[in-house]
N, C-alpha and C positions, 0 to 999 in steps of 0.2 A: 422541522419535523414534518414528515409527512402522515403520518398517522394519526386516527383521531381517536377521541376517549376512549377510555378503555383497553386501548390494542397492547395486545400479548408484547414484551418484550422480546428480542431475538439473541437466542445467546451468541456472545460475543466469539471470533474465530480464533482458534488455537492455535494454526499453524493456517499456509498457505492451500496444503492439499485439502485440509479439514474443509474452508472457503469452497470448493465444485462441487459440494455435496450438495448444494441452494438452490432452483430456479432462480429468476428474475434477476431483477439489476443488479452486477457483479462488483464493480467496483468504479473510480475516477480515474484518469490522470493526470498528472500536472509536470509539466517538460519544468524540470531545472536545471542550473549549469551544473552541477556535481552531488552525482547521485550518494556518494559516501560521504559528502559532508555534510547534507543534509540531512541524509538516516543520525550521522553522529549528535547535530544538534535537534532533532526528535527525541534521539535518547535523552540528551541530555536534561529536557524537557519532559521526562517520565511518560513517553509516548510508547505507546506497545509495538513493537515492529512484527509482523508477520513473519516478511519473508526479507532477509537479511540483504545490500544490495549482489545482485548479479549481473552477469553479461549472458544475452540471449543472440549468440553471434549470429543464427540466419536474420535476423530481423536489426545488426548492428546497433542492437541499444542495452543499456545498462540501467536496471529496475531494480525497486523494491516496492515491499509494502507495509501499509501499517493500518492501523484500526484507530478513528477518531473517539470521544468519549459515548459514543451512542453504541458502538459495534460498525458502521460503517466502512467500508477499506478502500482505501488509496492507494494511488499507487504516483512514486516518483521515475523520473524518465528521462534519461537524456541519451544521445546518440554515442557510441564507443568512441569515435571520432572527436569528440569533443573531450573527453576524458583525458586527463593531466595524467601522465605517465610515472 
């Protein structure tokens, strides 16, 4: 936790667009081997997904995101290239 006594709660993100509405620090991320089977065992763990996985073909990588139990967002990441077909 970075915050001390007191501090205001942040309400948690709705969606992914909802998330740009924020200054300051945006989000993490963490390179996996498969970005859809770890979105799948997040869900399956009652994890809140944001933003469902996709492909961002200028940048050849395939993301999602999700919100930890604080409101904080993540994001998972691996290169399209590495994606199982």
């Amino acid at each position: 936790m970075l915050a001390g006594p007191g501090a205001a709660e942040r309400s948690p993100y709705k969606d992914w667009h909802d998330s740009l509405k924020f200054s300051g620090w945006h989000h993490l991320g963490i390179r996996v081997d498969d970005v859809d089977a770890t979105v799948d065992e997040l869900k399956r763990r009652g994890v809140k997904i944001v933003s469902e996985p996709h492909d961002v073909e200028v940048l050849r990588l395939r993301l999602a995101f999700f919100a930890d139990p604080w409101g904080n967002l993540l994001e998972v990441i691996a290169p399209i290239s590495a994606r199982i077909k």
